[in-house]
C-alpha positions as CSV (number, residue, x, y, z in Angstrom):
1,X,127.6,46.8,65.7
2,X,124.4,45.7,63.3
3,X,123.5,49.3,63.3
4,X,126.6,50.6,61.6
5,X,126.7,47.7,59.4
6,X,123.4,48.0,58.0
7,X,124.2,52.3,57.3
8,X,127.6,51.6,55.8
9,X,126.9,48.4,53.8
10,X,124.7,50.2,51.4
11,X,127.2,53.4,51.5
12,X,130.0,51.3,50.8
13,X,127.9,49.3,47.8
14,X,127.1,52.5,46.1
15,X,131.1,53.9,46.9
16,X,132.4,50.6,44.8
17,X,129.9,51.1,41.9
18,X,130.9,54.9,41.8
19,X,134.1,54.4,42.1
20,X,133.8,51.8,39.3
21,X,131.7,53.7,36.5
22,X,134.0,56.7,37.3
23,X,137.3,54.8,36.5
24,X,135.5,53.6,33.2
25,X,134.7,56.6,32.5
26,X,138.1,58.2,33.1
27,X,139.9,55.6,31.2
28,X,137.7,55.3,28.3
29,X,138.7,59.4,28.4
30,X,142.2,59.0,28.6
31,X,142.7,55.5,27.0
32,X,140.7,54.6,23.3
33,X,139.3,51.2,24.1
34,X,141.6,50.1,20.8
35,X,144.5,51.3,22.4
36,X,143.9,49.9,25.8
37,X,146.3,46.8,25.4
38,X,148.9,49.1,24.0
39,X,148.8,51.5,26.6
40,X,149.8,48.5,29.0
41,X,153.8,49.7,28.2
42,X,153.6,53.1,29.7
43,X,153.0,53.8,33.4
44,X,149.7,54.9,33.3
45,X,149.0,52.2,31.5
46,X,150.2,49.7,34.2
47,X,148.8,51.0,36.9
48,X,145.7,50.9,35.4
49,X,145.9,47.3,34.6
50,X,147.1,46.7,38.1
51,X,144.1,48.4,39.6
52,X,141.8,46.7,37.2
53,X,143.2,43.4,38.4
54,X,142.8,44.3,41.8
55,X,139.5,45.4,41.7
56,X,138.5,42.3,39.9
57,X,140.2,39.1,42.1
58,X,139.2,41.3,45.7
59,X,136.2,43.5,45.3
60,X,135.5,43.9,49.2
């Protein structure tokens, strides 16, 4: 079991911080940073906060 831990640790690091920079990326596309709050009232806008929050209190 060591041996498919130590492969997919390092996949599943480099997944996380992908699937991170992507998402800031995406939103920073989508959303102005100044309107980020304000975007909170449609539902793009909450799911995003819900995933942000999500990602934030469990990151593995």
């Amino acid at each position: 079991m060591s041996k498919l831990l130590r492969w997919f640790t390092p996949l599943a690091a480099l997944s996380l911080i992908i699937i991170i920079l992507s998402g800031i990326y995406l939103m920073i596309f989508v959303v102005e940073p100044k309107d980020y709050v304000k975007a909170w009232v449609l539902p793009y806008g909450q799911m995003l906060l819900l995933k942000h929050i999500s990602i934030h209190i469990c990151p593995y």
